[in-house]
Structure formats: structure tokens, C-alpha cells
mmCIF file of the C-alpha atoms, coordinates in Angstrom:
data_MODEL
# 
_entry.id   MODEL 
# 
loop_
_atom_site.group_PDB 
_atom_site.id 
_atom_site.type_symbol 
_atom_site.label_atom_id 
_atom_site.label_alt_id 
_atom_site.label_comp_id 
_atom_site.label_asym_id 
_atom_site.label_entity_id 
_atom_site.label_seq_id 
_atom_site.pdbx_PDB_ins_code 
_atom_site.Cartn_x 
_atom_site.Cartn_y 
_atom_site.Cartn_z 
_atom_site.occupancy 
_atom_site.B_iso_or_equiv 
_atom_site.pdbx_formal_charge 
_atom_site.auth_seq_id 
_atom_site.auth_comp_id 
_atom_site.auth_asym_id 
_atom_site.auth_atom_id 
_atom_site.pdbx_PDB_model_num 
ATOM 1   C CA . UNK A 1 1   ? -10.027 9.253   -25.232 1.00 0.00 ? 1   UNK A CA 1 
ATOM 2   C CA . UNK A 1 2   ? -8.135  6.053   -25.044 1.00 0.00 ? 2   UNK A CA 1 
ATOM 3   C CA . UNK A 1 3   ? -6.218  5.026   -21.683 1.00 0.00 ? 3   UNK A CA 1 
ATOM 4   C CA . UNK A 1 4   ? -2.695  5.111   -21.790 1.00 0.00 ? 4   UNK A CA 1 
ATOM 5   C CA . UNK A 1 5   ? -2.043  1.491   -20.596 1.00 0.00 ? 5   UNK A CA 1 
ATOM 6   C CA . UNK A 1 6   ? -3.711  -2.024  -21.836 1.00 0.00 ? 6   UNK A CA 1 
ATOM 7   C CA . UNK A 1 7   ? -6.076  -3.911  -19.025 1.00 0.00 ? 7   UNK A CA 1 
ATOM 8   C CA . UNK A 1 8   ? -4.979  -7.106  -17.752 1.00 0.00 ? 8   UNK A CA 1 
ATOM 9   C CA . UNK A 1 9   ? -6.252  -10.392 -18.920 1.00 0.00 ? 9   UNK A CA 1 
ATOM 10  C CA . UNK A 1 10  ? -9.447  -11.533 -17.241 1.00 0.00 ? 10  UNK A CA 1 
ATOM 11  C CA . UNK A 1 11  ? -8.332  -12.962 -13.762 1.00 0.00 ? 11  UNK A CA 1 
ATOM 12  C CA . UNK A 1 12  ? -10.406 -15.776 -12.202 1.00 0.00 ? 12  UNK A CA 1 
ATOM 13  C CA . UNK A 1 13  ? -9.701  -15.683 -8.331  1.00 0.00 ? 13  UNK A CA 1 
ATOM 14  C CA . UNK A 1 14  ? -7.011  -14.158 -7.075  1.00 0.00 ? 14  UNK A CA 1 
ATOM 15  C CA . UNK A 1 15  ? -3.518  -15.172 -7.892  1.00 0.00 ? 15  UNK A CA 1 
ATOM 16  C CA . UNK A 1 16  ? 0.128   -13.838 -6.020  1.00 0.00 ? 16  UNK A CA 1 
ATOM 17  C CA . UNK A 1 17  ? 3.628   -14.232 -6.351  1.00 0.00 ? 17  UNK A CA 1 
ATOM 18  C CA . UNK A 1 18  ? 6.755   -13.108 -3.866  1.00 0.00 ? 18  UNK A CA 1 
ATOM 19  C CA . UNK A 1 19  ? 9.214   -11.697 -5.744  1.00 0.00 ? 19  UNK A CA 1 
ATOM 20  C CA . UNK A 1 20  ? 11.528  -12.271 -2.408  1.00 0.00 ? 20  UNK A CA 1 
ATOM 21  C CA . UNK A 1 21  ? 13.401  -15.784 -2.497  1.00 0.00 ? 21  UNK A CA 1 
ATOM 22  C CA . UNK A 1 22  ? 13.735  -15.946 1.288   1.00 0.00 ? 22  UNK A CA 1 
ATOM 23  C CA . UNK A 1 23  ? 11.924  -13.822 4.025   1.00 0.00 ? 23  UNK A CA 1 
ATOM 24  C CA . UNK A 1 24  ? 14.577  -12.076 6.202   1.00 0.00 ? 24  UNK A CA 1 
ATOM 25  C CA . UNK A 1 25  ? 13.908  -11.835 9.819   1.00 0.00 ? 25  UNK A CA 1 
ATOM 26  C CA . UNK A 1 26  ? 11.901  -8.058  10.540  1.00 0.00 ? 26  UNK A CA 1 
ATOM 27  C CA . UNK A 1 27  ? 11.890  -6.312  13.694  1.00 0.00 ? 27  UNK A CA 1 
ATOM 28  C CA . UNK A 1 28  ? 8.742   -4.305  12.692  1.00 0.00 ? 28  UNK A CA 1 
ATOM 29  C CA . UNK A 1 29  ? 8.148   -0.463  13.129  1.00 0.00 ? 29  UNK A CA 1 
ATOM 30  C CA . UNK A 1 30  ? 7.219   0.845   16.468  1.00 0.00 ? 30  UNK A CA 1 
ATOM 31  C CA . UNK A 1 31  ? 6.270   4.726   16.756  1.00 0.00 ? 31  UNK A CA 1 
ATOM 32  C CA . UNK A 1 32  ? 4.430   5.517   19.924  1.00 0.00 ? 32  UNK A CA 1 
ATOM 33  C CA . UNK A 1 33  ? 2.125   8.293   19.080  1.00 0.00 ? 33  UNK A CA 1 
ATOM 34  C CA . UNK A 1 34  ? 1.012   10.856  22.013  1.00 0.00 ? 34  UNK A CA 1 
ATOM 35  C CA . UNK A 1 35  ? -2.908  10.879  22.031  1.00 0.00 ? 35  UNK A CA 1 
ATOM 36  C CA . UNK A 1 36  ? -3.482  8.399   19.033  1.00 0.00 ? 36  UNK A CA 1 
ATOM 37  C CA . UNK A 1 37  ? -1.844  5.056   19.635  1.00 0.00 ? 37  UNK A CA 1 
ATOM 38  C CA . UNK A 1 38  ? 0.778   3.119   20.037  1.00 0.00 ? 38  UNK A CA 1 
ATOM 39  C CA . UNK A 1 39  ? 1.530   1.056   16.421  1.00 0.00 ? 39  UNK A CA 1 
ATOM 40  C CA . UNK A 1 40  ? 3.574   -2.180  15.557  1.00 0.00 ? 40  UNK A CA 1 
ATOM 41  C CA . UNK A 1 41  ? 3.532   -2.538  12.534  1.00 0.00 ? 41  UNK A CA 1 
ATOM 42  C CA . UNK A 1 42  ? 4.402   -5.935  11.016  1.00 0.00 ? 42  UNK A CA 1 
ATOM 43  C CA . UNK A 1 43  ? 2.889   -5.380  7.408   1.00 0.00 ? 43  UNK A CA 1 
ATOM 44  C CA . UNK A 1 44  ? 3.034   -2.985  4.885   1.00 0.00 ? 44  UNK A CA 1 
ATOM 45  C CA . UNK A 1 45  ? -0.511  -3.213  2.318   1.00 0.00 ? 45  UNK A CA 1 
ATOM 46  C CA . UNK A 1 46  ? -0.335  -0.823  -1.175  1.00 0.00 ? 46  UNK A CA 1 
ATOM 47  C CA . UNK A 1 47  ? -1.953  -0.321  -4.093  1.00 0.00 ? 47  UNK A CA 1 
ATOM 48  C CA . UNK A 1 48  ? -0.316  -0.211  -7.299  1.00 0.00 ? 48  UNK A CA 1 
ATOM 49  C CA . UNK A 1 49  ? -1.835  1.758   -10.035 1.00 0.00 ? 49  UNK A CA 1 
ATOM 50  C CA . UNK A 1 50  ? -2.227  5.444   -8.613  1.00 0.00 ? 50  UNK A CA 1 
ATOM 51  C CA . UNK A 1 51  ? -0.368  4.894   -5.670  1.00 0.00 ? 51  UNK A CA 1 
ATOM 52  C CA . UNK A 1 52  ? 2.697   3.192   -6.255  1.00 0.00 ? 52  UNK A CA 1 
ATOM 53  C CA . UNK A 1 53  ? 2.327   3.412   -10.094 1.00 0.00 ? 53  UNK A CA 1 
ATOM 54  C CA . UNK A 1 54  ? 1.375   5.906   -12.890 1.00 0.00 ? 54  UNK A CA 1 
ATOM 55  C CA . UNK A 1 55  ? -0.308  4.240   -15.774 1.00 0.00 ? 55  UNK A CA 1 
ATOM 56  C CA . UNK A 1 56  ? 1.542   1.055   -14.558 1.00 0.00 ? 56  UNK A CA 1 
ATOM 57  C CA . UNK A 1 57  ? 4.759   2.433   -14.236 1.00 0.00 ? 57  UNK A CA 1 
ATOM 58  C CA . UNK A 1 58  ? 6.241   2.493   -11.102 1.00 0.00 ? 58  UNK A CA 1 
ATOM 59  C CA . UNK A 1 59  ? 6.704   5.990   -9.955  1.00 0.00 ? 59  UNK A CA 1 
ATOM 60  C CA . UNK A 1 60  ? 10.389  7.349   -9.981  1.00 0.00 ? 60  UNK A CA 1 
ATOM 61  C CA . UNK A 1 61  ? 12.060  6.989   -6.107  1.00 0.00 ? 61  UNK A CA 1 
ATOM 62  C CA . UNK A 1 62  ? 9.618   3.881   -5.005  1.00 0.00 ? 62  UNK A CA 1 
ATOM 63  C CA . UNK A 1 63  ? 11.761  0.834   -5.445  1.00 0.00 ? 63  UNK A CA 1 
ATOM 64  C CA . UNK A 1 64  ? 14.650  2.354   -3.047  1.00 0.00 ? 64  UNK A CA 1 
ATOM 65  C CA . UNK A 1 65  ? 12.348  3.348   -0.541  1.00 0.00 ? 65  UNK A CA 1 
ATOM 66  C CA . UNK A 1 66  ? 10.840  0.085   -0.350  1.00 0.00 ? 66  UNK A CA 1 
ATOM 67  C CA . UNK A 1 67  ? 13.684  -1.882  -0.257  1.00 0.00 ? 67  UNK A CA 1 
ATOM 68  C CA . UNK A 1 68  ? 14.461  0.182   2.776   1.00 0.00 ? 68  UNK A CA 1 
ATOM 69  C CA . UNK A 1 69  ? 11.169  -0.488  4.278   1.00 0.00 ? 69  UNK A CA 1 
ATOM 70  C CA . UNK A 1 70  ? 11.203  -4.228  3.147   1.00 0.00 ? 70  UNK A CA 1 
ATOM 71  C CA . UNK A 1 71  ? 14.082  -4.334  6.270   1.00 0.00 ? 71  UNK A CA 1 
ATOM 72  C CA . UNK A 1 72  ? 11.639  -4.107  8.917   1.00 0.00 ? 72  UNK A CA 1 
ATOM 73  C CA . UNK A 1 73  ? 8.178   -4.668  7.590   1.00 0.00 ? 73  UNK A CA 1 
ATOM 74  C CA . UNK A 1 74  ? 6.877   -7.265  5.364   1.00 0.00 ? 74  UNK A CA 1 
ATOM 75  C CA . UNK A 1 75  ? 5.481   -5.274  2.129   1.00 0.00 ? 75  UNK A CA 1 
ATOM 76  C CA . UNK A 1 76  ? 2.696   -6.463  0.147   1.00 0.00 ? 76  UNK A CA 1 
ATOM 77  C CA . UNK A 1 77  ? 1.045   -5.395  -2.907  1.00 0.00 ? 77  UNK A CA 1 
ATOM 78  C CA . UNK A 1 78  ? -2.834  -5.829  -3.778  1.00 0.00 ? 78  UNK A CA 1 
ATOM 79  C CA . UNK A 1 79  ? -4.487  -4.496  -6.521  1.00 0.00 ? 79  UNK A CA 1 
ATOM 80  C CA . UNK A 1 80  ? -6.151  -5.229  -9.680  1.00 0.00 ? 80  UNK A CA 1 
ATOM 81  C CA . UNK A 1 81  ? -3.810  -4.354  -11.698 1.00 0.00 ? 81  UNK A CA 1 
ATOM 82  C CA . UNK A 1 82  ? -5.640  -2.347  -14.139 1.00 0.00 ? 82  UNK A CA 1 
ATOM 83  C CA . UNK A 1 83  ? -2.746  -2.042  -16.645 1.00 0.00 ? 83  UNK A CA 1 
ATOM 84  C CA . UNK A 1 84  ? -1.427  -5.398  -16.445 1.00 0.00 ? 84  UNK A CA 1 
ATOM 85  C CA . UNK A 1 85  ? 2.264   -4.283  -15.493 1.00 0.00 ? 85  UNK A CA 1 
ATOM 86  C CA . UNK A 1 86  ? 2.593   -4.724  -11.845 1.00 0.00 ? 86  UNK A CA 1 
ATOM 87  C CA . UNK A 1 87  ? 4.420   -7.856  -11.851 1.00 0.00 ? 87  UNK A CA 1 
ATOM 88  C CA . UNK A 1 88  ? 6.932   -6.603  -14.019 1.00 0.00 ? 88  UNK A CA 1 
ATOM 89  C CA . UNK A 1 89  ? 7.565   -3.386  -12.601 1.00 0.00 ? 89  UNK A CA 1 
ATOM 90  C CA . UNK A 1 90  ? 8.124   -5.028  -8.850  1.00 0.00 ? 90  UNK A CA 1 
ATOM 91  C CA . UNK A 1 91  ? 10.401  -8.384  -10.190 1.00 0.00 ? 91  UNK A CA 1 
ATOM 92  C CA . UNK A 1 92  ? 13.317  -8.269  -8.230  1.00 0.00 ? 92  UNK A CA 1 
ATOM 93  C CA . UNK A 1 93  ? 11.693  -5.638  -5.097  1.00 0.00 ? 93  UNK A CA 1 
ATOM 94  C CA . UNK A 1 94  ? 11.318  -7.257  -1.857  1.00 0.00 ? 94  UNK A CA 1 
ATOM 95  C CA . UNK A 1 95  ? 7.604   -7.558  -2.454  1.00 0.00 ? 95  UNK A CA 1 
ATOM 96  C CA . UNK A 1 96  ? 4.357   -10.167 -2.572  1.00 0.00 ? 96  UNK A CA 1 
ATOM 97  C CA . UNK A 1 97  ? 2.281   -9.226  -4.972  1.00 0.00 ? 97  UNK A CA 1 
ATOM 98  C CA . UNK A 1 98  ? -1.658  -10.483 -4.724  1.00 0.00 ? 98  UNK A CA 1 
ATOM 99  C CA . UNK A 1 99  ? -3.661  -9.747  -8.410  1.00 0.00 ? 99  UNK A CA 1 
ATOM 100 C CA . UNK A 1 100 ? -7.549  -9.497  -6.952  1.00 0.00 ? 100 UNK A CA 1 
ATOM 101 C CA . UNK A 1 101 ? -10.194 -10.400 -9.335  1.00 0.00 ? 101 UNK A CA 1 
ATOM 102 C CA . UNK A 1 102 ? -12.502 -7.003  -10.843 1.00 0.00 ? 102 UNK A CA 1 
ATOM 103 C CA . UNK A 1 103 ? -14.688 -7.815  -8.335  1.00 0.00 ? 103 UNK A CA 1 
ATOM 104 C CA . UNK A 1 104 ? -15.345 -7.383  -4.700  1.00 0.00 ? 104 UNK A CA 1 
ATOM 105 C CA . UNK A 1 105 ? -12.308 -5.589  -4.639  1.00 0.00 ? 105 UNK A CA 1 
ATOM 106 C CA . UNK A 1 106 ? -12.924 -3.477  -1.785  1.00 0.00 ? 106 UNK A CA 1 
ATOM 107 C CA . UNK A 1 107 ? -13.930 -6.293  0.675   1.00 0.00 ? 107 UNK A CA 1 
ATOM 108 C CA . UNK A 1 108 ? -10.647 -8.465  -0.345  1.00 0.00 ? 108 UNK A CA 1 
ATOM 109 C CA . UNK A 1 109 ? -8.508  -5.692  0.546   1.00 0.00 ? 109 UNK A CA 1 
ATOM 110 C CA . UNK A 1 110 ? -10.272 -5.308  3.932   1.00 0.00 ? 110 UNK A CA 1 
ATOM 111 C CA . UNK A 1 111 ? -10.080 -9.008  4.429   1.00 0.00 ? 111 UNK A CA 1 
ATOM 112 C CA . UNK A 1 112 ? -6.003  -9.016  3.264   1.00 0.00 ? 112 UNK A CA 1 
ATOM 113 C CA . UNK A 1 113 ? -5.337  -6.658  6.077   1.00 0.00 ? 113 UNK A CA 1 
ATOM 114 C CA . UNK A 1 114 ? -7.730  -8.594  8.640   1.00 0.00 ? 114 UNK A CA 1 
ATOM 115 C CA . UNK A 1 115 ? -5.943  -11.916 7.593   1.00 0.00 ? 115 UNK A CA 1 
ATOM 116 C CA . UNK A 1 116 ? -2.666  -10.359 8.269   1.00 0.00 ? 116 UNK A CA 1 
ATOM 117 C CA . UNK A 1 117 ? -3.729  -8.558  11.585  1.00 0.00 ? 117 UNK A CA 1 
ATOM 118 C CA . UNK A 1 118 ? -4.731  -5.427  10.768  1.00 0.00 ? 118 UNK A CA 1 
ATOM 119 C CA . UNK A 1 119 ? -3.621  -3.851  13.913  1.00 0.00 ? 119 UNK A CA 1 
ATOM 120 C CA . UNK A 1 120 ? -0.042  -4.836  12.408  1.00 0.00 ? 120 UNK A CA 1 
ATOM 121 C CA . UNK A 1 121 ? -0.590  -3.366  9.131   1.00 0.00 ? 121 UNK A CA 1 
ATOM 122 C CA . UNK A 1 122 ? 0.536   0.070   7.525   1.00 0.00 ? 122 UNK A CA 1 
ATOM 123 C CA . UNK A 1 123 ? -2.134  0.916   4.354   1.00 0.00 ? 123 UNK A CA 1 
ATOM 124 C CA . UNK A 1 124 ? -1.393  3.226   1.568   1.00 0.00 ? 124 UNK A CA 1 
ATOM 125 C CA . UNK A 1 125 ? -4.005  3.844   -1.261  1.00 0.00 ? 125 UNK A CA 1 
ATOM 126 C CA . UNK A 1 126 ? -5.887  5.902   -3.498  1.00 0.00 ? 126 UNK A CA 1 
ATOM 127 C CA . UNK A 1 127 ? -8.480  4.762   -4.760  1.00 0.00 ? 127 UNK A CA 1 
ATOM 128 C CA . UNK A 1 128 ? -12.393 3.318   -4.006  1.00 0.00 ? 128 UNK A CA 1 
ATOM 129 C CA . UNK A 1 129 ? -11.199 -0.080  -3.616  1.00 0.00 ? 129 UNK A CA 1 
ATOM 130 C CA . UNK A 1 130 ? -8.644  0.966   -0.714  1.00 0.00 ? 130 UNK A CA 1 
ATOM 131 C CA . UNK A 1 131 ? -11.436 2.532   1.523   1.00 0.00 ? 131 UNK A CA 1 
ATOM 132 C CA . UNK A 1 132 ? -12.177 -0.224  3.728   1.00 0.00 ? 132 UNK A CA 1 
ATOM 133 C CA . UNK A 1 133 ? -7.931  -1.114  3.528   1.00 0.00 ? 133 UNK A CA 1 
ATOM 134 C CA . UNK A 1 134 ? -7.356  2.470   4.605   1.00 0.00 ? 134 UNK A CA 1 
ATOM 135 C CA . UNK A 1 135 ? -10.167 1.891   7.377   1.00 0.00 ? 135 UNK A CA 1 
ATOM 136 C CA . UNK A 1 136 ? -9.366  -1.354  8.889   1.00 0.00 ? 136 UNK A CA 1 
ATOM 137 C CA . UNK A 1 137 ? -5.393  -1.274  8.819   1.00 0.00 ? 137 UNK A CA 1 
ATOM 138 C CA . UNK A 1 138 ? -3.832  0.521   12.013  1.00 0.00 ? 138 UNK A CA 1 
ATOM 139 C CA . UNK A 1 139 ? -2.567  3.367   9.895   1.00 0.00 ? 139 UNK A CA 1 
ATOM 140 C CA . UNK A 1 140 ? -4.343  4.543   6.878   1.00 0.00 ? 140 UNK A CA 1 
ATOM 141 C CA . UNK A 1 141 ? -2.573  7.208   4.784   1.00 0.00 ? 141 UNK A CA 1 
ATOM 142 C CA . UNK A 1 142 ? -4.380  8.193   1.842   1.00 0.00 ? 142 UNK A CA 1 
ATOM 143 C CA . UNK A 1 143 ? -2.198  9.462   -1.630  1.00 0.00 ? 143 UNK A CA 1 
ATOM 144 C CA . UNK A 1 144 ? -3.635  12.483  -3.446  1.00 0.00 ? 144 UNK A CA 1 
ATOM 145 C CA . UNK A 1 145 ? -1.523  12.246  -6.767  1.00 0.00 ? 145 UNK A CA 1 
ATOM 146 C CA . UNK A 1 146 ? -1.436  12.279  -10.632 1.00 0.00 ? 146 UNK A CA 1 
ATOM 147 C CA . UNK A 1 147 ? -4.348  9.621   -10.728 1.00 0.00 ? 147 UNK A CA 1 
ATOM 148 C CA . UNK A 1 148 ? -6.492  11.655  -7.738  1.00 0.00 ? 148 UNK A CA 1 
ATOM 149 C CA . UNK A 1 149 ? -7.776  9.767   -4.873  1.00 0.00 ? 149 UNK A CA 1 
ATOM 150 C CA . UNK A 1 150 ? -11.317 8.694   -4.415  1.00 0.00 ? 150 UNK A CA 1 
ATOM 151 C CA . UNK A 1 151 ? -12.995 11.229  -1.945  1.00 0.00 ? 151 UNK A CA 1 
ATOM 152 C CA . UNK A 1 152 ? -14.850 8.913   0.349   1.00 0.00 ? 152 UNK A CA 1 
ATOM 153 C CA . UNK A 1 153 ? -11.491 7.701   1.537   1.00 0.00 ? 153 UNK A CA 1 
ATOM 154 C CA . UNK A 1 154 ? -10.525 10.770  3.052   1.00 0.00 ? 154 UNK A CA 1 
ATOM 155 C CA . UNK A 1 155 ? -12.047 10.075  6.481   1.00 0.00 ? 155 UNK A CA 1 
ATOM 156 C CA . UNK A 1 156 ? -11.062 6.740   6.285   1.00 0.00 ? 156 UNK A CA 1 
ATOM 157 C CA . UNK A 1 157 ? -7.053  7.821   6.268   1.00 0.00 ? 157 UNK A CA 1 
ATOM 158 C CA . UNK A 1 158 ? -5.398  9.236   9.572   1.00 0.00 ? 158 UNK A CA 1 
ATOM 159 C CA . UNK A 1 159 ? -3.011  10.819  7.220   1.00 0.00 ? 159 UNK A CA 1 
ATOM 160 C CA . UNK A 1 160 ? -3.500  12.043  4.174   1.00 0.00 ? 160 UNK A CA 1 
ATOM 161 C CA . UNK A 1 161 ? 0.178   12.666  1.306   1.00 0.00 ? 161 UNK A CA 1 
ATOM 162 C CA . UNK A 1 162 ? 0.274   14.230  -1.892  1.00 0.00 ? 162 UNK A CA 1 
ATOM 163 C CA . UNK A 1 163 ? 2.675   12.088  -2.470  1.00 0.00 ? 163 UNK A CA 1 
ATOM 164 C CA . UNK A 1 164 ? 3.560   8.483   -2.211  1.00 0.00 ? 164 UNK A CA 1 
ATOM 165 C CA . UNK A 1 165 ? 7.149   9.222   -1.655  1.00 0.00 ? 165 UNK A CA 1 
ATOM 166 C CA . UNK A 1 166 ? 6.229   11.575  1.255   1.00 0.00 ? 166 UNK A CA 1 
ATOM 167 C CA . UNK A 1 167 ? 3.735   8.555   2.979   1.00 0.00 ? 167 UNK A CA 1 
ATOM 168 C CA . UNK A 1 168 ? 6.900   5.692   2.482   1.00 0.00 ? 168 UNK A CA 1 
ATOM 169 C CA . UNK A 1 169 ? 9.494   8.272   4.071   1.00 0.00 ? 169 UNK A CA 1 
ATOM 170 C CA . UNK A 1 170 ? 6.668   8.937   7.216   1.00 0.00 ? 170 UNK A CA 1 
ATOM 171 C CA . UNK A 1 171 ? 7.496   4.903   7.993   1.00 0.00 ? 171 UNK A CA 1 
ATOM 172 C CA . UNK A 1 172 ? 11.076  5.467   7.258   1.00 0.00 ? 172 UNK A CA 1 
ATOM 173 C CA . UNK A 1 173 ? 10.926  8.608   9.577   1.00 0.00 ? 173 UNK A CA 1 
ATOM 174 C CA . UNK A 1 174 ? 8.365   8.392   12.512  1.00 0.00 ? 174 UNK A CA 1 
ATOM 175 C CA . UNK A 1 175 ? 8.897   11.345  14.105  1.00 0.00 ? 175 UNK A CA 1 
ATOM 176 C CA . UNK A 1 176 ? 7.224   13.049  10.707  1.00 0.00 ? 176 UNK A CA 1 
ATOM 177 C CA . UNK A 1 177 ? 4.116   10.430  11.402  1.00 0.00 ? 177 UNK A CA 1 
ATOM 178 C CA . UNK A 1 178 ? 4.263   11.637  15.311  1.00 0.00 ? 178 UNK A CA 1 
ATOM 179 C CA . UNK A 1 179 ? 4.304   15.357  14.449  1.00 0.00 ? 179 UNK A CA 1 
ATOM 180 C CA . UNK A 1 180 ? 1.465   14.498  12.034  1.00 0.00 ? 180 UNK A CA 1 
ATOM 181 C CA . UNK A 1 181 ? -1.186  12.455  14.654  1.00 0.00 ? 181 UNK A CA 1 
ATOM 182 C CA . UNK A 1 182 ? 0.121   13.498  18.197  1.00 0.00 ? 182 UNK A CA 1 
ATOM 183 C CA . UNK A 1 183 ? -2.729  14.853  19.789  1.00 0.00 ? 183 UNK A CA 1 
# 
């Protein structure tokens, strides 16, 4: 069985572009959460491929929900890219996109999120290379879709979507994330 889309070039280091000419001013997200914590969140972290993307394509319903979340939060996507399409399918979305090298992934995500504050930053992923992004960020929500979801990262989430639609509209609508985590 053959994959349905074509592997990147070979990347040496990582490499980014921001498809955003100018950064607008954000006011951030705050949701205090009974019994969990209080979060202000600055930064939005993703995945691409299984999260925001099926076999590279961005998934139908994502660009409109993150140019609404690009208004308060500064959105940023890291992944390997595994079928060389990302920066394509985000030109023109209020997004920076990082390309990691195939290796070490898991550690540069963690230290993407630690270099932007990770007590500012929103995570969503799916796969083995988002566990310590999902861990470290001040919300982790795992996506369980098309692609699956790797199963260590299940305790490393605080909320877990089949859906990545569903985990962009808990930012867009807190009181779904404070029904979800209030204790």
C-alpha cells in the first residue's frame, strides 16, 4: 500500500515562514477555569498532518476558524510536514509556519512551546511527536481523527476532541473548555 501524499524534500534544520505581512495587536484568551487554572493564552502551537490536515489537505472548516482565532492569539504551525503541502495549504492564513527536520521532532516541539512561554500557549496534536507539546503547553487538547492519535498522548492532553473543529471552537467558546476541566 502506497501513501496517498508524496514526502517532503529532505530538510536540513528547521526552516519557517509567516504567511501574515504584519502582526496585529492580540489581546490573548483568558478563561478562568474553577479547580484547574487560570490560562492566558498568548500562542496557539498545531500540528499539521492529522490534526489540521488529512493527507496534507487542510481539513474542510479550519481556515475560518483560524482566522477567527488569529484575532486574539498568535497561531503557529510546527510539523514535519510529511506530505510536503503545508505551506501551500496555509498561504494567505494568519499563520507562521516552522518545517522541523525528521528528527528530534518531539523535543523541538517541546522546546517551540518553552521558547514561546509555554504557560501562554494553547497545543493541539495528534500524533507521537506532539506528546511533550501537548505536555508542556498550558492546555493540551489531543485530536482523535481520520489519521488516529498516538496513545501515549492521551494523558498528556487535559482535553481530548474527536475533532479538530470541535478543539478550535473550545478557544473560540470557553465556556465549552470550562464545562470540560472545572473541577
Amino acid at each position: 500500500m502506497s501513501a496517498t501524499c508524496s514526502p517532503p524534500s529532505p530538510t536540513i534544520g528547521a526552516s519557517s515562514f509567516d504567511t501574515a505581512s504584519e502582526a496585529p495587536v492580540r489581546a490573548g484568551i483568558d478563561i478562568d477555569i474553577p479547580d484547574f487554572r487560570h490560562l492566558q493564552l498568548e500562542h496557539l502551537v498545531l500540528d499539521f498532518n492529522g490534526t489540521l490536515a488529512q493527507d496534507g489537505l487542510l481539513l474542510p472548516g479550519v481556515a475560518s476558524r483560524l482566522r477567527q482565532l488569529a484575532e486574539h492569539v498568535q497561531i503557529h504551525v510546527v510539523t514535519a510536514d510529511t506530505c510536503g503541502n503545508a505551506e501551500n495549504e496555509l498561504r494567505g492564513l494568519p499563520v507562521s509556519l516552522t518545517l522541523l527536520p525528521s528528527e528530534s521532532q518531539i523535543k523541538a516541539k517541546r522546546f517551540y512551546a518553552l521558547r514561546l512561554g509555554s504557560d501562554k500557549v494553547a497545543a493541539i496534536g495528534n500524533g507521537r511527536n506532539d506528546l511533550q507539546l501537548l505536555a508542556t503547553a498550558s492546555l493540551g487538547i489531543l485530536v482523535l481523527q481520520r489519521e488516529g492519535a498516538f496513545g501515549g498522548c492521551f494523558a498528556s492532553a487535559a482535553v481530548v476532541t474527536t475533532s479538530v473543529l470541535d478543539a478550535l471552537d473550545l478557544l473560540l467558546n470557553p465556556r465549552r473548555l470550562i464545562a470540560t476541566l472545572r473541577g
